[in-house]
C-alpha positions as CSV (number, residue, x, y, z in Angstrom):
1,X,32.1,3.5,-14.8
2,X,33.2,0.9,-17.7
3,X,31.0,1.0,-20.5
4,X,30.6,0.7,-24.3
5,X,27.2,1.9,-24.4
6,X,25.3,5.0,-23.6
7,X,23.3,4.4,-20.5
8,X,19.7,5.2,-20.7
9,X,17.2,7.1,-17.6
10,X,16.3,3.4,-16.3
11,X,19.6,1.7,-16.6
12,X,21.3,4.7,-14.7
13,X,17.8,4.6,-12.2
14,X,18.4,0.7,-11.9
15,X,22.3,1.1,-11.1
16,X,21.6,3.6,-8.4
17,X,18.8,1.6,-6.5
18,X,21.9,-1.5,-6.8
19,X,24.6,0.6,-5.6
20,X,22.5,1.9,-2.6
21,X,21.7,-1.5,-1.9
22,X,25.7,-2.6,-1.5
23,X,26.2,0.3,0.4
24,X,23.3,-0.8,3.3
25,X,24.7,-4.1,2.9
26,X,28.0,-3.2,3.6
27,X,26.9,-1.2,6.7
28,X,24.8,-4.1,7.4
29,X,27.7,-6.5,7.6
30,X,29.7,-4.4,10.1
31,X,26.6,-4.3,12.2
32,X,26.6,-8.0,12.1
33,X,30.1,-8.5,13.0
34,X,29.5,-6.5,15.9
35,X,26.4,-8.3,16.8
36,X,28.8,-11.5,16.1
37,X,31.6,-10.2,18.2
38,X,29.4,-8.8,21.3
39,X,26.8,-11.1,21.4
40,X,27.8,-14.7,19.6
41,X,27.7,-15.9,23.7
42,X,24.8,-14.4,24.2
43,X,23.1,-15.6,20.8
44,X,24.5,-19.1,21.5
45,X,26.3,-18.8,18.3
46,X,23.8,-18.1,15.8
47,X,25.2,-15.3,14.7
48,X,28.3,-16.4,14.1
49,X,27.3,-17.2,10.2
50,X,25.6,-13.9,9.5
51,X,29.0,-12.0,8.3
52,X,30.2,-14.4,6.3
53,X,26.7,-14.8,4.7
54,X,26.1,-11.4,4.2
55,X,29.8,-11.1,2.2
56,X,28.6,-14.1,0.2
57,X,25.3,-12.2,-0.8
58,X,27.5,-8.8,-1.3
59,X,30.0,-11.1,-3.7
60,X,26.6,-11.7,-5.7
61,X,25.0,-8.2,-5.4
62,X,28.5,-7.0,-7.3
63,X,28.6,-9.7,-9.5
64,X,25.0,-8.7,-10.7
65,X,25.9,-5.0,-10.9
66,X,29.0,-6.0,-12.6
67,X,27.6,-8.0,-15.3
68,X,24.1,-6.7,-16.0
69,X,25.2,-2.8,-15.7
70,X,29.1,-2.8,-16.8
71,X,30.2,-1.2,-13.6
72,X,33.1,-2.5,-12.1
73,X,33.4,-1.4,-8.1
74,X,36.7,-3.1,-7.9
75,X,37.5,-0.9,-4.8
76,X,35.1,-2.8,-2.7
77,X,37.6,-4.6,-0.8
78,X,38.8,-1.5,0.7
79,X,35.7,0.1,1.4
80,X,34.8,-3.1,3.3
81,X,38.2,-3.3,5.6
82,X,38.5,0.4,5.7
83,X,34.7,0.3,7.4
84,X,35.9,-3.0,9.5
85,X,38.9,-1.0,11.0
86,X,36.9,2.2,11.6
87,X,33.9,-0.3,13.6
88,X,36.4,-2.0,15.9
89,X,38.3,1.9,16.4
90,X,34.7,2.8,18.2
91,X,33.5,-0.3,19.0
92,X,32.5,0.1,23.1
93,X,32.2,-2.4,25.0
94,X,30.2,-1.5,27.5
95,X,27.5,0.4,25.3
96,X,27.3,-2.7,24.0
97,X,26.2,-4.5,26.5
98,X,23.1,-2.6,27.6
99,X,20.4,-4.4,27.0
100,X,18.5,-1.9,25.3
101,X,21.1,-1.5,23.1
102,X,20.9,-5.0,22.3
103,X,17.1,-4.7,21.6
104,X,18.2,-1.7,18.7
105,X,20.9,-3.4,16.8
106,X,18.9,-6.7,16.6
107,X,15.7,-4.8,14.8
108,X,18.1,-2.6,12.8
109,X,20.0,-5.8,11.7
110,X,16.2,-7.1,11.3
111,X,15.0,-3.9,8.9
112,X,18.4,-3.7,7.0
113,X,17.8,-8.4,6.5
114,X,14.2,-7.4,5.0
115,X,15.2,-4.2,3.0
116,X,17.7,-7.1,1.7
117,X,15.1,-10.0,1.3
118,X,12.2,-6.8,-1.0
119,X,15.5,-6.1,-3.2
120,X,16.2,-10.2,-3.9
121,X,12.1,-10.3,-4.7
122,X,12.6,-7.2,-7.3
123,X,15.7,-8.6,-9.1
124,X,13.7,-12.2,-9.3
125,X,11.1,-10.2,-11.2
126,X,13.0,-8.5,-13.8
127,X,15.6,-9.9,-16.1
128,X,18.5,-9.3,-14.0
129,X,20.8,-12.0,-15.2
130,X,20.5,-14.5,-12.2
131,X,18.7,-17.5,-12.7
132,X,16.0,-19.0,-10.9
133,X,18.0,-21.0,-9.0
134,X,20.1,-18.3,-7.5
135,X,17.1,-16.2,-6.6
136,X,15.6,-19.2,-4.4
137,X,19.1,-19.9,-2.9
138,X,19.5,-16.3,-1.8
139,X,15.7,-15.7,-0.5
140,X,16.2,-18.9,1.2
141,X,19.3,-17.8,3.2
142,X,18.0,-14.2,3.6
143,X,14.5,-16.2,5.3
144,X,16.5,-18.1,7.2
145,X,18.8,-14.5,8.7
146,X,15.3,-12.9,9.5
147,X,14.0,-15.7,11.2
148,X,17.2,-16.2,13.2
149,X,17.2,-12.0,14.0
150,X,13.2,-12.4,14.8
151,X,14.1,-15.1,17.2
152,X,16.7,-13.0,18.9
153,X,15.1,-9.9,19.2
154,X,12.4,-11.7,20.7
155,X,14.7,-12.9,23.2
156,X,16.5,-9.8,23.6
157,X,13.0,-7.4,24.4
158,X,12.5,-10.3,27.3
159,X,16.2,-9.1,28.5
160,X,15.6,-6.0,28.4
161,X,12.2,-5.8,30.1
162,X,12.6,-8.4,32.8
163,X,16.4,-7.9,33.8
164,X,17.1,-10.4,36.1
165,X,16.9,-10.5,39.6
């Protein structure tokens, strides 16, 4: 940790509820590049934005724990392609395409996208050092991820209930 200060009970309380949130959202951004990667056909292309998204909302997540809790996590970069290499070592094909596996990752990706969207509604609430502005932009594309998710898991329990004929 980088610090001048001595860190009190809630600052230390407040880091660690960040921190476990950039750790779910970097699992959650390898479980959307494999959603992109086996199912971008599939989803027509709608979830060919989610990675890149997500690594937009992770560069903000840092930049908030950087700034409001004088932390720097400048190893990030290497978690992240360390994780990336490690998904597409196991990635299986086949599993993959079961439908019912399908069905999972989309409501996983679903619960991890509104575990995302209750921690952007906590830091709008507190004095966190975003402004108003950023908060809306990130709910807004965060809204926009669970409604695209929704719609495709939707789609995906009518796959894997009524396989075709």
């Amino acid at each position: 940790m980088i610090g001048h200060r001595s860190r009190s009970s809630e600052e230390h309380a407040a880091t660690v509820y960040l921190v476990a949130h950039l750790c779910g959202a970097m699992l959650g951004l390898q479980l959307a590049r494999s959603l992109a990667d086996s199912y971008g056909s599939w989803a027509e292309g709608r979830l060919d934005s989610l990675p890149s998204e997500l690594e937009y909302e992770i560069g903000q997540l840092l930049q908030l724990i950087e700034d409001t809790h004088e932390i720097s996590l400048p190893r990030y970069r290497q978690i992240d392609a360390g994780l990336n290499r490690l998904r597409r070592l196991v990635h299986i094909d086949v599993l993959w395409q079961r439908r019912l596996v399908r069905l999972a990752a989309l409501e996983v990706m679903r619960t991890a996208l509104c575990g995302k969207s209750a921690m952007w509604e906590v830091l709008r609430d507190i004095p966190a050092g975003e402004t108003e502005e950023q908060y809306r932009e990130l709910n807004a594309l965060v809204s926009k991820q669970i409604e695209t998710v929704t719609d495709l898991h939707h789609r995906a329990a009518t796959d894997a209930f009524n396989p075709p004929e």
